[in-house]
C-alpha positions, 0 to 999 in steps of 0.5 A: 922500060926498054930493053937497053935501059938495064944492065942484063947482068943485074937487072938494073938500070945501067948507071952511066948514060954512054952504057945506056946509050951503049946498049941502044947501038947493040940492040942494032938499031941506028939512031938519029937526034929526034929519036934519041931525044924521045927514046934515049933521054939525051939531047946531045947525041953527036957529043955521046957519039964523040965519047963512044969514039974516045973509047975506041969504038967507030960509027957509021954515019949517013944524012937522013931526011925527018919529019921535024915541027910541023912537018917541016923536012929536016935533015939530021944525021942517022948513026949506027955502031959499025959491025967492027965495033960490036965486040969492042961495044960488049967488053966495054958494056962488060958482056959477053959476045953472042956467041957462034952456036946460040946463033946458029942453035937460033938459025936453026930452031928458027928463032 
């Protein structure tokens, strides 16, 4: 299992899909369809952005050119959470921000 598949206040998988999908955005990764097919388990990822964006959050988007069948060049759109959203991204998931000193404590271990 992924990282973002469980809820790390319980260790479970997280019981709605817009959270998993949630957790995926957190972890700072963009993501595109044919990615989100494979590693997320959705097919629909423009209409799970467009959720996400009901609940006040805003993404990034930029056109990207993949692989698709047979090596075809195909272009897809690649999303991201904007940076403003990420604490809006936590309280939704019920999670605290990271807070300033364990990101400075790991800057500073090199961590």
């Amino acid at each position: 299992m992924k990282v973002f598949e469980l809820d790390p206040t319980t260790g479970r998988p997280w019981p709605h899909k817009w959270q998993r999908i949630l957790a995926a955005f957190l972890s700072g990764r963009a993501w595109h369809t044919f990615d989100a097919m494979r590693e997320l388990h959705t097919t629909c990822l423009h209409t799970d952005i467009s959720l996400l964006e009901a609940r006040g959050l805003r993404f990034t988007r930029s056109r990207v050119t993949v692989a698709g069948y047979n090596g075809a060049r195909t272009p897809v759109t690649l999303y991201s959470l904007a940076p403003e959203s990420y604490p809006d991204a936590h309280a939704l998931l019920g999670l605290a921000p990271p807070s300033c000193r364990s990101v400075d404590y790991l800057r500073a271990s090199r961590g």
